[in-house]
N, C-alpha and C positions, 0 to 999 in steps of 0.2 A: 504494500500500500504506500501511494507518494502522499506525502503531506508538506504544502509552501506554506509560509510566513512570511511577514516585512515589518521591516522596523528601522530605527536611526539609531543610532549612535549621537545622543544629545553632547554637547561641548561650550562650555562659558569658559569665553577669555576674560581672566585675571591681567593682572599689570606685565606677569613676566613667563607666567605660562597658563595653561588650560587647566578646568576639571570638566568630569566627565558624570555621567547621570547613571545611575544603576539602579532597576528596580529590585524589592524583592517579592516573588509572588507567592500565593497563597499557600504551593507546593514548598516553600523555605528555600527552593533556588535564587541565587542573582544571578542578572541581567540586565542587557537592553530593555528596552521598552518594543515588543511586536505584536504582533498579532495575524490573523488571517482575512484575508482580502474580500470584499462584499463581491456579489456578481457584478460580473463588466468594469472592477476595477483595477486600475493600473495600479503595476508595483508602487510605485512613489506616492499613489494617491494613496493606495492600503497603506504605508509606510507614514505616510501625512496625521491620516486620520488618527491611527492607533495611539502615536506619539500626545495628541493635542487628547485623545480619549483617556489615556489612560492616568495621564502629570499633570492636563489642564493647560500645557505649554502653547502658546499659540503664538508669540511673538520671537520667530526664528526663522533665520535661511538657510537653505540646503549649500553645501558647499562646493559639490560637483557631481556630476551627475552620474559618475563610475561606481555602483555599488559594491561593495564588500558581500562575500557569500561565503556563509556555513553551510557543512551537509553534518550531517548523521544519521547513525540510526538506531533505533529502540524498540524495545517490546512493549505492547501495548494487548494488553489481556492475551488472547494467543495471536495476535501478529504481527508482523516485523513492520514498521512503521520508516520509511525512506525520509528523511524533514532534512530540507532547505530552508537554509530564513538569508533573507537577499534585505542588507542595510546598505541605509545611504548615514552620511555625516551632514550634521545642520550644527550650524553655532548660534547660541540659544542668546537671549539677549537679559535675560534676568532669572535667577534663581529662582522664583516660586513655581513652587509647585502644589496643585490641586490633586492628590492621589485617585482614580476609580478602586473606590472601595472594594468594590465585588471581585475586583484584581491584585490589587496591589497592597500590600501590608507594610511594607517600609521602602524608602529610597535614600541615596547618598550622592552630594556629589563629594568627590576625590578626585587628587591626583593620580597620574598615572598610579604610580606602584599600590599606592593606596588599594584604589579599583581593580587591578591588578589581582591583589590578595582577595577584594569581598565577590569577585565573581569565583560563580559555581565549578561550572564545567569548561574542559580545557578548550572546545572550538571559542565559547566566547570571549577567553582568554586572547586566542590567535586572534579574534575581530581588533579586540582591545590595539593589539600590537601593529595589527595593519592599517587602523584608524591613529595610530599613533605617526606610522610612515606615510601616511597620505598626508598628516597636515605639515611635518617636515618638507613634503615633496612637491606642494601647492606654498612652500615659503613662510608657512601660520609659526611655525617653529624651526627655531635656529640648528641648526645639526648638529652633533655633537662632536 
């Protein structure tokens, strides 16, 4: 069975570097912020929606248009479940955040390493890292 998701990878600039948004959901993982896509909609609009559904976030821009993709795969009562979640990156304009309850039970922003450590599982570890090399690689962050 394939199963898509989409989501961002939320990001506020500080004076000298970024934090980053993680939720954590009802299942006690962290994460992005995704979800699954209504009929007839585009990745970036699922990715849109979810984002402003589920933190309240509404005053942010997308930062280019090359999403980032996770695969994996899980069981799910008896079957094997194929999930893709395809993010884009947006840099958020102000901290608050309105949690959906019915989703979300806690969130943080943090620094990299921070964020680093409160996510769950290791692909969205790897997002982390390659949303870390995108903003190096678009100039948001100085290289090291």
């Amino acid at each position: 069975m394939k199963d898509e998701s989409f989501g961002i990878v939320p990001i506020f600039a500080q004076e000298k570097s970024y934090l980053f948004l993680v939720v954590q959901h009802h299942a006690g993982h962290w994460g992005f912020p995704k979800g699954h896509a209504n009929p007839g909609e585009l990745p970036v609009e699922a990715a849109r929606r979810e984002l402003e559904e589920e933190t309240g976030i509404q005053d942010y821009r997308l930062l280019d248009d090359t999403p980032l993709v996770e695969s994996y795969t899980f069981i799910k009562g008896e079957k094997t479940v194929e999930k893709t979640v395809t993010y884009f990156l947006a840099q958020v304009n102000a901290q608050n955040i309105s949690c959906q309850e019915a989703e979300i039970q806690n969130y943080s922003w943090a620094n990299f390493d921070e964020t680093l450590q409160l996510i769950t599982f290791e692909q969205g570890k790897k997002i982390l890292v390659e949303a870390q090399k995108r903003l190096k690689s678009l100039g948001l962050i100085a290289g090291e």
